[in-house]
N, CA, C and O atoms as CSV, one atom per row, in Angstrom:
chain,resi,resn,atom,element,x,y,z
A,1,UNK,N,N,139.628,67.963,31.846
A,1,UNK,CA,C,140.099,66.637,31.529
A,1,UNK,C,C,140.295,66.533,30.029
A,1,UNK,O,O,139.470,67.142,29.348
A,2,UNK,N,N,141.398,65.758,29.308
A,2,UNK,CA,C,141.213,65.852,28.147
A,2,UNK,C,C,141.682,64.533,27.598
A,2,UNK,O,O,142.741,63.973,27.880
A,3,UNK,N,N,140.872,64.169,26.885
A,3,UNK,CA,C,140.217,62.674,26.551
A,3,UNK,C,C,141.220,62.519,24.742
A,3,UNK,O,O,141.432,63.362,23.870
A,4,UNK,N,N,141.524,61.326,24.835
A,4,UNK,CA,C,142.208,60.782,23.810
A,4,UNK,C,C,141.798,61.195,22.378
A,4,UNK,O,O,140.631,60.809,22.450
A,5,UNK,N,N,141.879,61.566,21.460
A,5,UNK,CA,C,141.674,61.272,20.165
A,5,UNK,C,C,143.245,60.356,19.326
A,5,UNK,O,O,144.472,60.449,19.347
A,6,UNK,N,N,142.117,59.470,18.637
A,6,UNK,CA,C,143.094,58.033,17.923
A,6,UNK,C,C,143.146,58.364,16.810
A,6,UNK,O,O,142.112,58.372,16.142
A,7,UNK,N,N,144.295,58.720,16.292
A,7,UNK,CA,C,144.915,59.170,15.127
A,7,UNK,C,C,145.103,58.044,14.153
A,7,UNK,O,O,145.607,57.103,14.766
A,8,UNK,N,N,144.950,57.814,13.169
A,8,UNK,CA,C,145.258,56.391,12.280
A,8,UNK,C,C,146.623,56.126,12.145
A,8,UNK,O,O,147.352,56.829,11.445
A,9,UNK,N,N,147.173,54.756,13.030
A,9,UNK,CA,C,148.329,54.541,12.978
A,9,UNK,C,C,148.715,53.318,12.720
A,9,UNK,O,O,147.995,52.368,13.027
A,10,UNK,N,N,150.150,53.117,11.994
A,10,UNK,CA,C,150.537,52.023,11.735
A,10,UNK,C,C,151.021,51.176,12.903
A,10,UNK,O,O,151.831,51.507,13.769
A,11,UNK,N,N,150.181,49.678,12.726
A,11,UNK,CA,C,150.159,48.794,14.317
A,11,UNK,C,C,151.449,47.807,13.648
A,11,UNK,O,O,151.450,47.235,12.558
A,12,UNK,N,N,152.136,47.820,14.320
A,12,UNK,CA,C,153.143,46.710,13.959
A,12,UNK,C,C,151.861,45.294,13.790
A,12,UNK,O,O,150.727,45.141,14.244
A,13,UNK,N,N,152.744,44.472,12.919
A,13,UNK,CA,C,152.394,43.210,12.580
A,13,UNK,C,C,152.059,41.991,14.325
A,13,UNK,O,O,152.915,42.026,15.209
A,14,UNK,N,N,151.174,41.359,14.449
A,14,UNK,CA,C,151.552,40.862,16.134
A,14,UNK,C,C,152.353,39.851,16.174
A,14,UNK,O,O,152.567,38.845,15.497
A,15,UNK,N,N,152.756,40.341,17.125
A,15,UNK,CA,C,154.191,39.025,17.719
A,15,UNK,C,C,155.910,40.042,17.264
A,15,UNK,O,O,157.110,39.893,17.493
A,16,UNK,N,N,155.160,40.892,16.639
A,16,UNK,CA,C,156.641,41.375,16.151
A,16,UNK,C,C,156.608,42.318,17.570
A,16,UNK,O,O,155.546,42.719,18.047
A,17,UNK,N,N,158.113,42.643,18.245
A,17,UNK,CA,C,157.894,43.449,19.036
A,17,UNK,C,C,158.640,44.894,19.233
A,17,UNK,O,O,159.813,44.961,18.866
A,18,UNK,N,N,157.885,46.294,19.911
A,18,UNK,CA,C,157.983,47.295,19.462
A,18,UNK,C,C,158.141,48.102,20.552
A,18,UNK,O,O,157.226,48.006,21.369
A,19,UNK,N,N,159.154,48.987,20.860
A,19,UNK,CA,C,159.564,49.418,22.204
A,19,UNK,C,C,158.550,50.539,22.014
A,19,UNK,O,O,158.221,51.017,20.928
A,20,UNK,N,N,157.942,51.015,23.631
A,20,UNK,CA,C,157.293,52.494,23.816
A,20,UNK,C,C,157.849,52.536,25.592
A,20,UNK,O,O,158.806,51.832,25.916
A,21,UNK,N,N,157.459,53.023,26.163
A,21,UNK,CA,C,157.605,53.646,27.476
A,21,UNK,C,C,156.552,53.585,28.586
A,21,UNK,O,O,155.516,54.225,28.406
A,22,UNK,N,N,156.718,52.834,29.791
A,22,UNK,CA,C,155.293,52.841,30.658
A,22,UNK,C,C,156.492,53.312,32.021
A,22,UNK,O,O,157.525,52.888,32.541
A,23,UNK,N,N,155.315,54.715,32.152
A,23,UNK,CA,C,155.847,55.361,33.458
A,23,UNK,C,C,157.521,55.956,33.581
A,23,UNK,O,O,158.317,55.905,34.519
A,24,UNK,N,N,157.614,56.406,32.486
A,24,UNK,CA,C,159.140,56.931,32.194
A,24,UNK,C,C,160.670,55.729,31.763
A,24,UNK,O,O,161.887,55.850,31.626
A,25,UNK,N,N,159.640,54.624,31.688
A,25,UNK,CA,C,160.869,53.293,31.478
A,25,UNK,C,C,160.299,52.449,30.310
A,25,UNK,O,O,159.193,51.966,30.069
A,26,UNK,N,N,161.647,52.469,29.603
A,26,UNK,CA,C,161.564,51.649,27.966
A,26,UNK,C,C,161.323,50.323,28.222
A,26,UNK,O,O,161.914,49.775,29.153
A,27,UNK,N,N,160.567,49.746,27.555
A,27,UNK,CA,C,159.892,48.675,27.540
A,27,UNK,C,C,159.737,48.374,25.771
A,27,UNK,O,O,159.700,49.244,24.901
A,28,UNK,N,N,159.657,46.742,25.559
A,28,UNK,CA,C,159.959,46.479,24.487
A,28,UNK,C,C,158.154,45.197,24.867
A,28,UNK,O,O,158.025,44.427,25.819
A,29,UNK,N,N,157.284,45.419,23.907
A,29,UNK,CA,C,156.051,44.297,24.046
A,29,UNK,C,C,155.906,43.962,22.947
A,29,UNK,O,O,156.638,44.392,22.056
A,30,UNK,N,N,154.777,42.978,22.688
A,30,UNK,CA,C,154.433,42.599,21.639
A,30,UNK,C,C,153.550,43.337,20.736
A,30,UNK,O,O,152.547,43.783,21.291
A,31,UNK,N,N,153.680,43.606,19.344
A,31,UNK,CA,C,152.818,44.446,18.674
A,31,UNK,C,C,151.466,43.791,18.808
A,31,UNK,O,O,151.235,42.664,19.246
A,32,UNK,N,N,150.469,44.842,18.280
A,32,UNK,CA,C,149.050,44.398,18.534
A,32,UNK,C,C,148.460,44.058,19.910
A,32,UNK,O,O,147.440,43.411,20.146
A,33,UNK,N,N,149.299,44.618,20.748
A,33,UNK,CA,C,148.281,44.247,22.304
A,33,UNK,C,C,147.768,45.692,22.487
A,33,UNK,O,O,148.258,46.771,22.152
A,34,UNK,N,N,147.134,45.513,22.842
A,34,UNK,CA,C,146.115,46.986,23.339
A,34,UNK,C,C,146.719,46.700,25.002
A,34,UNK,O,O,147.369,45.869,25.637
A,35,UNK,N,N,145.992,48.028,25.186
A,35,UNK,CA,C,145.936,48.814,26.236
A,35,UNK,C,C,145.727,47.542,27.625
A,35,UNK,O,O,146.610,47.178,28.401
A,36,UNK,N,N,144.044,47.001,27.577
A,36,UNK,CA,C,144.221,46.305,29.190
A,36,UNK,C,C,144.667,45.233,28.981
A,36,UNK,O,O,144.502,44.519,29.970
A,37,UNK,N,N,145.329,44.565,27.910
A,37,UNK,CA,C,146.315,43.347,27.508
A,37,UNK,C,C,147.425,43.594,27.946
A,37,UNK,O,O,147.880,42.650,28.592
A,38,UNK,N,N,148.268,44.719,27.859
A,38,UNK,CA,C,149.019,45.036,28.417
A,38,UNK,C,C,149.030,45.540,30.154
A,38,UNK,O,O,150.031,45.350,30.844
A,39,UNK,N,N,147.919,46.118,30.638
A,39,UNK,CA,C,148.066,46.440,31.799
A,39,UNK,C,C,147.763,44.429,32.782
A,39,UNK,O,O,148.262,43.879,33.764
A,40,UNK,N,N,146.813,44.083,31.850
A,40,UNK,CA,C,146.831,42.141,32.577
A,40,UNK,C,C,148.350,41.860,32.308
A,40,UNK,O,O,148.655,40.818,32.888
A,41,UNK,N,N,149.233,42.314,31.755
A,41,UNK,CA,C,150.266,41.507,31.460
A,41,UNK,C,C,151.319,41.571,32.527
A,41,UNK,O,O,152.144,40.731,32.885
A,42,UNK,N,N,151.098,42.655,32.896
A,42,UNK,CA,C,151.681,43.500,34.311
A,42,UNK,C,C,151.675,43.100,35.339
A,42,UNK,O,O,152.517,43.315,36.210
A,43,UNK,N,N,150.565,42.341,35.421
A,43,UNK,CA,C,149.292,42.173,37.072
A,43,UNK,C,C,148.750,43.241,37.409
A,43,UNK,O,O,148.721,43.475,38.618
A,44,UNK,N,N,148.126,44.265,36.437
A,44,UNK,CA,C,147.273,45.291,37.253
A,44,UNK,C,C,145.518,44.558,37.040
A,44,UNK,O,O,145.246,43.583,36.339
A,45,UNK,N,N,144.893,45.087,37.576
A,45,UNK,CA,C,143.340,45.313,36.727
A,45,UNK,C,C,143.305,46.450,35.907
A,45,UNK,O,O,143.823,47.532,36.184
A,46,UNK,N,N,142.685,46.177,34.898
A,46,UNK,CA,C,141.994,47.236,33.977
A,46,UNK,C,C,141.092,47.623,34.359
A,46,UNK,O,O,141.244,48.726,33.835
A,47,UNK,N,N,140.190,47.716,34.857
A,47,UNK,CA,C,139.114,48.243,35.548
A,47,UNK,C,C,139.309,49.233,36.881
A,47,UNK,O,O,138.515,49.992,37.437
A,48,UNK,N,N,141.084,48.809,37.231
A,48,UNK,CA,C,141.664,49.835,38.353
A,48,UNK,C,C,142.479,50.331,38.263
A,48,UNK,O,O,143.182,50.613,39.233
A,49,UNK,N,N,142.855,50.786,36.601
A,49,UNK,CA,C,143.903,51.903,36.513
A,49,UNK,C,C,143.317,53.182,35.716
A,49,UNK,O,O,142.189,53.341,35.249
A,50,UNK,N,N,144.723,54.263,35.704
A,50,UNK,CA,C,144.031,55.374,34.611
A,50,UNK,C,C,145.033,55.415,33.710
A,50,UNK,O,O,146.126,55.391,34.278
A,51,UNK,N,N,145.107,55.468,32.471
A,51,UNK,CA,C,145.758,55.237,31.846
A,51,UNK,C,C,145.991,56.879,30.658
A,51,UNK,O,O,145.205,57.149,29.751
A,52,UNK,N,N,147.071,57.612,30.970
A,52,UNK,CA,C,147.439,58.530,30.147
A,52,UNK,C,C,148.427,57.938,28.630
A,52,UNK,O,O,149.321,57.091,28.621
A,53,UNK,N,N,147.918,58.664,27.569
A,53,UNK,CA,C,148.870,57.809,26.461
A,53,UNK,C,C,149.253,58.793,25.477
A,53,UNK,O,O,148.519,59.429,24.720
A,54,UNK,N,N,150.540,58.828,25.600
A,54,UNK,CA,C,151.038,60.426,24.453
A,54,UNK,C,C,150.023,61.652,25.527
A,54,UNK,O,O,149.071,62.287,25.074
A,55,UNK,N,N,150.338,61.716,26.451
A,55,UNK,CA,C,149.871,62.823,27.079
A,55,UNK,C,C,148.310,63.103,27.094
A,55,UNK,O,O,147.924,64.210,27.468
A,56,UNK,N,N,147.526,62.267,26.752
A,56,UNK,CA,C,145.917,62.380,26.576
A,56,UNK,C,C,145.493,60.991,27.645
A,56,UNK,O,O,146.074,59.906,27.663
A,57,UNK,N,N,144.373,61.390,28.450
A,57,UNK,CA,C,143.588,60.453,29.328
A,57,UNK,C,C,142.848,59.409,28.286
A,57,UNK,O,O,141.845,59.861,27.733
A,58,UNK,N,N,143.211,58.154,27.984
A,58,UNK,CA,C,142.528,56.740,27.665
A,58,UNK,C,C,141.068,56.404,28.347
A,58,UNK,O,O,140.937,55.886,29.455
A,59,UNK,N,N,140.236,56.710,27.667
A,59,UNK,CA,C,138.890,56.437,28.925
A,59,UNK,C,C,139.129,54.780,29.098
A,59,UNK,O,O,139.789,54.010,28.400
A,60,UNK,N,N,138.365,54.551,30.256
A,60,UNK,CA,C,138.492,53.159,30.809
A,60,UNK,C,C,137.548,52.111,29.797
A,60,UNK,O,O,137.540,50.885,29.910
A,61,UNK,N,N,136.955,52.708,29.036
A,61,UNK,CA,C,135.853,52.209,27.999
A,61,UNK,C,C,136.563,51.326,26.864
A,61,UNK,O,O,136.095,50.280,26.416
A,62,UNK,N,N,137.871,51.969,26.442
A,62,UNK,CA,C,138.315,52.187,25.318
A,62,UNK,C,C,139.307,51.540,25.401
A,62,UNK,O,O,139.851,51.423,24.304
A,63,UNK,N,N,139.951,50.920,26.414
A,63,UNK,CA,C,141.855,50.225,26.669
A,63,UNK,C,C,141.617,49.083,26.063
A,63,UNK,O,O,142.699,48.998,25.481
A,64,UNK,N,N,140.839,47.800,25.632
A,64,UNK,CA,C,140.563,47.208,25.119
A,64,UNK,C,C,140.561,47.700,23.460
A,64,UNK,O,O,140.553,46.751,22.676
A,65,UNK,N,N,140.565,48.576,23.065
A,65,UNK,CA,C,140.270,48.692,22.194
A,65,UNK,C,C,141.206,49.392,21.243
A,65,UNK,O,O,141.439,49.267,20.040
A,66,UNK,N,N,141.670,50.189,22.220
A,66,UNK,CA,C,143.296,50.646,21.730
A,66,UNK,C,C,144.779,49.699,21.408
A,66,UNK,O,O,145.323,48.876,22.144
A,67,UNK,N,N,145.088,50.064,20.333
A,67,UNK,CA,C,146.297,48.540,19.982
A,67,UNK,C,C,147.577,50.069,20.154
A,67,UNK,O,O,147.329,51.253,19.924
A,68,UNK,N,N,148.836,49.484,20.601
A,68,UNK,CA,C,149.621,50.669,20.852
A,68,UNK,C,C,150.206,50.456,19.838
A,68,UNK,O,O,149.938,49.490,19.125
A,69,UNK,N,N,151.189,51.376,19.552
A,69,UNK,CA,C,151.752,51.467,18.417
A,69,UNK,C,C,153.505,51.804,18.864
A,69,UNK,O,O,153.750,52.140,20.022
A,70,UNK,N,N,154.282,51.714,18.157
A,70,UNK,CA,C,155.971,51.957,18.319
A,70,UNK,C,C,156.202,53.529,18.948
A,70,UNK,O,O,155.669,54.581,18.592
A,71,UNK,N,N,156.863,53.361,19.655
A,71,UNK,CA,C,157.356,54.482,20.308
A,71,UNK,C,C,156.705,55.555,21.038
A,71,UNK,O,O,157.150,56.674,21.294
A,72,UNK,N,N,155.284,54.906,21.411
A,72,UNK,CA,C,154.043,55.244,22.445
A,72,UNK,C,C,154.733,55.898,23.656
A,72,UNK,O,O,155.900,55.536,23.810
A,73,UNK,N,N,154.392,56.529,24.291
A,73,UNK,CA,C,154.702,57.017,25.929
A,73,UNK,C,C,153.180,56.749,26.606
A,73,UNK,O,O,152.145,57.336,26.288
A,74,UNK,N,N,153.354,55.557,27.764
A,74,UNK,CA,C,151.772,55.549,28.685
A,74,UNK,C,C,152.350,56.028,30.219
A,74,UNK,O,O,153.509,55.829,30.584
A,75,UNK,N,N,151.545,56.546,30.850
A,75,UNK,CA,C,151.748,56.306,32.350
A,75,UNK,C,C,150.459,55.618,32.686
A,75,UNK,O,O,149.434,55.704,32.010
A,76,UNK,N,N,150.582,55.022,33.640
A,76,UNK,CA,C,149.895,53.852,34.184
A,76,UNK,C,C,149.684,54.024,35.639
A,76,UNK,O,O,150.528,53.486,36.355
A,77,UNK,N,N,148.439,54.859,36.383
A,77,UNK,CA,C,148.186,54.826,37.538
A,77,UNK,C,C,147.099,53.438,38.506
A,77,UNK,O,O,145.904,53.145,38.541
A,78,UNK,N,N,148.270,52.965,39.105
A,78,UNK,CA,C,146.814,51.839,39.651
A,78,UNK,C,C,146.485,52.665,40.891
A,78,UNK,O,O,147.095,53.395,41.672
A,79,UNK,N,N,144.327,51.886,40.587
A,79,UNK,CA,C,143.836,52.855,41.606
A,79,UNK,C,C,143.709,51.868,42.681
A,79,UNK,O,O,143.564,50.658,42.510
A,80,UNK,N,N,143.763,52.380,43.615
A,80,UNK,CA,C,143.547,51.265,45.314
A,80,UNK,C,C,142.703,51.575,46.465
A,80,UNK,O,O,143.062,52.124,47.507
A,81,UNK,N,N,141.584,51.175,46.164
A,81,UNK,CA,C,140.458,51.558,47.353
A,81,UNK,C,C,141.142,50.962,49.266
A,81,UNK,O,O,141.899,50.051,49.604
A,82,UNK,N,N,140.586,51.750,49.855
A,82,UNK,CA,C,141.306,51.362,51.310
A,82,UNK,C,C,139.906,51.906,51.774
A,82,UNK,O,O,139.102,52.694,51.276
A,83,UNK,N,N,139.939,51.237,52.816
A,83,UNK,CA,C,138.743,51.643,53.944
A,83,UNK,C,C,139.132,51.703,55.812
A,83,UNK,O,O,138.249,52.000,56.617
């Protein structure tokens, strides 16, 4: 498994907005939203996805805490318990 390291990056200003990519499709959001701001913005839970970003696994600890930055690539798996 190989786990994120956060490189020091320039966060756009918030409200300004900054295209990156979720799941192979361009998308344009607002700067300064992190990670499960963006997956609530969606309608997923954060607590029920996995989140790959620039090719590295996002621990579920940390999406809160991550602000994305311009021209990001995420994939976004929601997880779905069934019984």
């Amino acid at each position: 498994m190989t786990v994120a390291i956060h490189e020091p990056r320039d966060v756009a200003p918030i409200g300004a907005l900054i295209a990156i990519t979720i799941n192979g499709e361009a998308r344009r959001v607002a700067g300064g939203i992190t990670i499960a701001a963006l997956v609530a913005e969606i309608g997923l839970n954060p607590k029920k996805v996995a989140v790959e970003r620039n090719l590295e696994i996002v621990p579920r600890s940390t999406l809160a805490d991550v602000m994305l930055c311009e021209g990001e690539s995420l994939e976004i798996i929601h997880i779905v318990g069934g019984g």
